[in-house]
C-alpha positions as CSV (number, residue, x, y, z in Angstrom):
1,X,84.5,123.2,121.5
2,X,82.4,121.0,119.0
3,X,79.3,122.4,119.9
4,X,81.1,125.8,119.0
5,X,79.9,127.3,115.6
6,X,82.5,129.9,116.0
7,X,85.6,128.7,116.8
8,X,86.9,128.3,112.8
9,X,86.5,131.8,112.0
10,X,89.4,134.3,110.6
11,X,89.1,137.4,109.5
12,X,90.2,138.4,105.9
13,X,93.4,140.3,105.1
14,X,91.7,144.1,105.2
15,X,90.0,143.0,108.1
16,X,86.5,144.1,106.8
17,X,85.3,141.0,106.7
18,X,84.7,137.4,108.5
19,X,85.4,134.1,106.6
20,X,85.4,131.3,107.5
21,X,88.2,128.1,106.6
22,X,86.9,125.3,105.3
23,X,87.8,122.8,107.6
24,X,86.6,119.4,108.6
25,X,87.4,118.1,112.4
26,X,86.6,114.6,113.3
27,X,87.3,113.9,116.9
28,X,87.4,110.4,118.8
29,X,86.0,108.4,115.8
30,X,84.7,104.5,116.9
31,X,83.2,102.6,114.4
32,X,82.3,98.7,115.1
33,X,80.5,96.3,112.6
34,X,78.7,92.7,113.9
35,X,81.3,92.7,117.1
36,X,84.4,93.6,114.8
37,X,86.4,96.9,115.5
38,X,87.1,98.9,112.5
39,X,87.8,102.2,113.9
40,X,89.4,103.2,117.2
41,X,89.0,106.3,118.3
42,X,90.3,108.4,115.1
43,X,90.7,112.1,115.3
44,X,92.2,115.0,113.3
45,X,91.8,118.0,110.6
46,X,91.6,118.4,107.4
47,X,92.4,122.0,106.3
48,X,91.2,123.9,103.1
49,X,93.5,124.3,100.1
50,X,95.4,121.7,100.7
51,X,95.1,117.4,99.9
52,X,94.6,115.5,102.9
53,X,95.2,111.9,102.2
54,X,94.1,108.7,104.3
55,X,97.0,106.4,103.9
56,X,96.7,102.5,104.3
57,X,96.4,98.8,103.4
58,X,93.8,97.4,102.2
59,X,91.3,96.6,105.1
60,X,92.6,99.2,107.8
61,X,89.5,101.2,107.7
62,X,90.1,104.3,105.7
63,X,87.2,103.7,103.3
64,X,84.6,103.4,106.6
65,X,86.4,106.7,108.0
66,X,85.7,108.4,104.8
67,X,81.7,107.0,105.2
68,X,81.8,108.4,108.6
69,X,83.1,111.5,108.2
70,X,80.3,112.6,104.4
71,X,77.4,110.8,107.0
72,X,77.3,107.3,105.1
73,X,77.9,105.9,107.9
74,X,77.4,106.7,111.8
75,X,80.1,106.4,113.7
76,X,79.3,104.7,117.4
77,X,81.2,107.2,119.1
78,X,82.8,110.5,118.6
79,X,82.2,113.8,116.4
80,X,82.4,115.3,113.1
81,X,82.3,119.3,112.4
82,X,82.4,121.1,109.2
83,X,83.4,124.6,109.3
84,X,82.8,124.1,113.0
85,X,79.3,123.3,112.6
86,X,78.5,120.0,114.2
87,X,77.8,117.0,111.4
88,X,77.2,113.9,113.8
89,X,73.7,113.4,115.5
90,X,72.9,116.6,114.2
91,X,69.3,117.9,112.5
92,X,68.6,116.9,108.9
93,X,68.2,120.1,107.7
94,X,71.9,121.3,109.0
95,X,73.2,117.5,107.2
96,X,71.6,118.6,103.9
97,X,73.1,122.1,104.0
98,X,76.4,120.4,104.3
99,X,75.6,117.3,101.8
100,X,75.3,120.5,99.4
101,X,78.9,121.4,99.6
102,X,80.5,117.9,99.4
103,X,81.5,116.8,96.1
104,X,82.1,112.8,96.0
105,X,85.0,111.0,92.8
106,X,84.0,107.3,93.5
107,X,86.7,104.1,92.8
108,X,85.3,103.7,90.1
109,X,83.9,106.7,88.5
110,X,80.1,106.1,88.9
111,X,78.8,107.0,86.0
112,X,75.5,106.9,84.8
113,X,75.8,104.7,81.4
114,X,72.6,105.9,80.2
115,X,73.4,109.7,80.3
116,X,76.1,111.7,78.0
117,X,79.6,112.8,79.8
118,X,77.4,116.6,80.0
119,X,74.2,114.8,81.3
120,X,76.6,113.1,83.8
121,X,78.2,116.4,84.6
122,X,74.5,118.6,85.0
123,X,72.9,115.9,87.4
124,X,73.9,117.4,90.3
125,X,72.8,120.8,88.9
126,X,69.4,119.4,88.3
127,X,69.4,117.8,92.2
128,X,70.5,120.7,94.0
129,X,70.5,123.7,92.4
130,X,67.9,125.8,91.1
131,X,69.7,127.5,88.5
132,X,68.1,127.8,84.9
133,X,68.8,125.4,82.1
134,X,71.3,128.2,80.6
135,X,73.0,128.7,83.8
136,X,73.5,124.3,84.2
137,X,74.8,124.4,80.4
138,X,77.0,127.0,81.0
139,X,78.5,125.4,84.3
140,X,79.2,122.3,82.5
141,X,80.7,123.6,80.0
142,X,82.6,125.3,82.2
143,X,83.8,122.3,84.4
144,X,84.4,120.2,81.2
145,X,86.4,122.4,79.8
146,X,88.7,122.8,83.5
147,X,89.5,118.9,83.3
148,X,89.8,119.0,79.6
149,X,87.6,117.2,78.4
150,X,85.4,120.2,76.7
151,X,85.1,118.1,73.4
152,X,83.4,115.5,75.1
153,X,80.1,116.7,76.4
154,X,78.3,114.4,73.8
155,X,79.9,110.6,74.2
156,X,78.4,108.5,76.2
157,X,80.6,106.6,78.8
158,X,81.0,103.6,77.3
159,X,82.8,105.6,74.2
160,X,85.5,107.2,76.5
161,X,88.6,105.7,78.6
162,X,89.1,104.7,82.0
163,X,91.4,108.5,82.7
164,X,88.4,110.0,81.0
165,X,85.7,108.8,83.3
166,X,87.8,110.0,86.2
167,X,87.8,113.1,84.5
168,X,84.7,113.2,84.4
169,X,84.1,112.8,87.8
170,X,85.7,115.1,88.5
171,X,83.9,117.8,86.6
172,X,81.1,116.4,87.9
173,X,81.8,116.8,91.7
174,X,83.1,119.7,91.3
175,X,80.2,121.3,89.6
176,X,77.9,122.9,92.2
177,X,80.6,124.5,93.7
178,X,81.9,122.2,96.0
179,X,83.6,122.9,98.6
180,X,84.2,120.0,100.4
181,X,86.1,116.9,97.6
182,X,86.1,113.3,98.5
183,X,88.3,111.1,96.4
184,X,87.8,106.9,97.0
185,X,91.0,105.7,95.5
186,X,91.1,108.5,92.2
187,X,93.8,105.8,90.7
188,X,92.2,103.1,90.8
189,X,92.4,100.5,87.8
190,X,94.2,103.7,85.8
191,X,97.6,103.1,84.2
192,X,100.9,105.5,85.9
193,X,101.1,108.1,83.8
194,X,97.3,108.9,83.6
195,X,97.6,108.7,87.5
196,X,99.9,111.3,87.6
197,X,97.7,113.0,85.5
198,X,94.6,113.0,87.6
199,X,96.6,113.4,90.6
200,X,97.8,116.9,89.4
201,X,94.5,117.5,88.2
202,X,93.1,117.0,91.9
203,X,96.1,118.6,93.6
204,X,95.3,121.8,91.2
205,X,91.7,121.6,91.7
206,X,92.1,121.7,95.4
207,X,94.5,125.1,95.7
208,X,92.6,127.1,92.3
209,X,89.2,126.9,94.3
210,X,90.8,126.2,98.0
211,X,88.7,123.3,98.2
212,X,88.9,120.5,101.1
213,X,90.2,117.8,99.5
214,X,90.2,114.3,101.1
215,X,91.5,111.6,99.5
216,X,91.8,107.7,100.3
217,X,94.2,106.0,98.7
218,X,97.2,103.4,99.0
219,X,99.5,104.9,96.4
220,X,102.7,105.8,97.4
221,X,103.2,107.7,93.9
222,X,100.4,109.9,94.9
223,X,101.8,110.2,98.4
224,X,104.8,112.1,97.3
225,X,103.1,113.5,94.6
226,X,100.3,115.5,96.5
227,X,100.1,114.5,100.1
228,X,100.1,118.3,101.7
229,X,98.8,116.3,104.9
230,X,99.0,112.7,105.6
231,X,97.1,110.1,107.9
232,X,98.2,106.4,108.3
233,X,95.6,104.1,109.2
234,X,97.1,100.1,110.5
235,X,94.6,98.3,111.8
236,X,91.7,101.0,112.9
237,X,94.4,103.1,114.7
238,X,95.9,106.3,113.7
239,X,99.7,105.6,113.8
240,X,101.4,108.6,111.9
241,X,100.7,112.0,110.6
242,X,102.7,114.6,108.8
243,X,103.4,115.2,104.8
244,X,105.1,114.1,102.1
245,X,108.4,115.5,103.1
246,X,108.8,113.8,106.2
247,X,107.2,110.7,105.6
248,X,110.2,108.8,104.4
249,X,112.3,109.6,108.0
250,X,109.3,108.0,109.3
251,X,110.2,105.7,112.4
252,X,107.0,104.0,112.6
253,X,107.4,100.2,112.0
254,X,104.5,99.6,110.3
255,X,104.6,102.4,107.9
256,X,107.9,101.9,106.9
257,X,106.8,98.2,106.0
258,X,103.8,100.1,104.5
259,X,106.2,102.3,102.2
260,X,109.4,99.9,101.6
261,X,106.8,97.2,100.6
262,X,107.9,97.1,96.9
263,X,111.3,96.2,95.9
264,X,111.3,99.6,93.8
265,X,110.8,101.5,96.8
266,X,113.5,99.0,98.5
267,X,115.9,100.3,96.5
268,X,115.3,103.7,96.2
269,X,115.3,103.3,100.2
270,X,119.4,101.8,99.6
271,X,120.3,104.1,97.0
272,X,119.2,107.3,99.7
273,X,121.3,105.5,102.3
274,X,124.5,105.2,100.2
275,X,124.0,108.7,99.4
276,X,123.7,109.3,102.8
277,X,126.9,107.5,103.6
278,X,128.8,109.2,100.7
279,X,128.0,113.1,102.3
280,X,129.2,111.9,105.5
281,X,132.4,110.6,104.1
282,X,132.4,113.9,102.3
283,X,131.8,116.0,105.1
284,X,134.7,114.2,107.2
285,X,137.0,114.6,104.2
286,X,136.3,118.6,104.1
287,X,136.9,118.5,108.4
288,X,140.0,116.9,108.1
289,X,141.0,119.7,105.3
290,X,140.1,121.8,107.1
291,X,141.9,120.9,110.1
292,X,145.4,120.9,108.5
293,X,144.8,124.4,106.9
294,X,145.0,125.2,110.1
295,X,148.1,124.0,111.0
296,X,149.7,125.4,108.1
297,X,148.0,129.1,108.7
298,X,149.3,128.7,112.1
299,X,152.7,127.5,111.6
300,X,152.7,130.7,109.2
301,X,151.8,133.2,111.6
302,X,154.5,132.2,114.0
303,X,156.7,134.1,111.5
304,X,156.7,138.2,111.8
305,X,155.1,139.8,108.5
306,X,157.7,140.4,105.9
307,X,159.9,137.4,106.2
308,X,160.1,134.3,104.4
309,X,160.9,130.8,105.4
310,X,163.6,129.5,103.3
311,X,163.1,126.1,101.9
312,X,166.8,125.5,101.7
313,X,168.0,126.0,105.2
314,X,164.9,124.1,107.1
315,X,161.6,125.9,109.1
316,X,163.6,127.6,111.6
317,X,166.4,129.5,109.3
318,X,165.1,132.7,108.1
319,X,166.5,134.0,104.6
């Protein structure tokens, strides 16, 4: 199946022509450093158009999985395909063609201090494009202006904020047409609000251009924000999958520790419960109503149409 360059192919909706989903598979994933397991046997998808979050604690290996899977690092066993074509132990030329479509936000922005926020933007342009100085202007432009920022092309990165920078980041991994985003902890060292603001920014990103977006992070805000699919990570292992609206019926021990860590969370947890407990209540309150109209509809009907009970002479004197 991996060896397969074929098997991630649909057709479009007229059915005149083939496309192909941009999909990454990794499959089996074993990663070991100096003796110490990191990884253990890891697999799954990550689809096209939608955010596909690697979920964990600090330490459980969802930075070295993201390594793995854009060919920082080689994994010691297992594979990795990109629109079915096989990454892992593959030829050079075939890694470059795919190294083309990634576009990479870094914790912390990566910014080269001695360029302008346009400069920063154009360098992958300059790398791996060969369009013409107009053409690189005009894409900047283009990408500054689709994170905002389209009146900043001339400060330097020291003369803009820490949401900024991500912004920029952005723009700038998104600007030879990426296909393929990877996201190192977008929210890192940001305040909430601007989180929630590059979080929607990503999430928007990701279905206006049906990009692959990957994204590793231990934010719970951005979890329920964005998390179209989810993987938690404990330890190397792959305990859970699913999304954002099933995570929090989650019986998985450690991910409900993972999730109910804070005490916000905590109560938001208790406050769902005693809602919970108040529908029930309600529910067996609209039964039992329910149950004695029935009793009176069917004490009613024992009396022929027409005639009236009266209320003087008891239930079983007709007027």
């Amino acid at each position: 199946m991996y060896d397969n360059a074929v098997d991630y192919r649909l057709w479009s909706k007229d059915k005149q022509q083939l496309t192909r989903i941009k999909m990454i598979e990794i499959h089996n994933i074993h990663k070991s450093f100096n003796g110490t397991k990191i990884l253990n046997g890891i697999s799954g998808i990550f689809e096209s158009g939608k955010t596909n979050l690697l979920l964990g604690a600090s330490g459980t290996g969802k930075s070295v999985l993201l390594q793995c899977i854009v060919g920082l690092v080689k994994p010691d066993i297992g594979s990795i395909t990109y629109d079915g074509k096989v990454f892992t132990n593959n030829k050079l030329d075939l890694k470059q063609e795919i190294r083309r479509k990634i576009g990479m936000l870094f914790q912390g922005s990566a910014l080269f201090d001695s360029m302008t926020v346009e400069e920063n933007v154009e360098f992958p342009l300059r790398m791996l494009t060969k369009m013409s100085k107009g053409e690189r202007r005009d894409r900047v432009d283009f990408c500054l202006k689709r994170v905002g920022l389209e009146n900043a092309g001339k400060k330097m990165p020291s003369e803009i904020s820490g949401g900024m920078k991500k912004r920029v980041g952005i723009a700038r991994a998104i600007a030879p047409n990426s296909i393929y985003l990877f996201c190192d902890e977008p929210n890192s060292g940001l305040d909430p609000l601007t989180s929630i603001k590059i979080d929607e920014l990503i999430y928007e990103i990701t279905q206006e251009y049906d990009i692959t977006t990957v994204i590793v992070t231990h934010d719970m805000n951005s979890v329920m924000e964005i998390g179209d699919k989810i993987m938690f990570l404990h330890k190397g292992n792959k305990l859970w999958e699913g999304t954002r609206e099933n995570i929090m019926d989650t019986t998985v021990k450690e991910l409900q520790e993972f999730i109910f860590a804070s005490s916000l969370m905590k109560a938001a947890k208790k406050v769902d419960e005693e809602l919970g407990s108040l529908d029930e209540l309600s529910t067996i309150s609209d039964e039992h109503g329910k149950e004695e109209l029935n009793k009176i509809q069917s004490q009613e009907g024992s009396f022929d149409k027409g005639q009236a009970r009266n209320p003087y002479t008891g239930p079983d004197t007709l007027a």
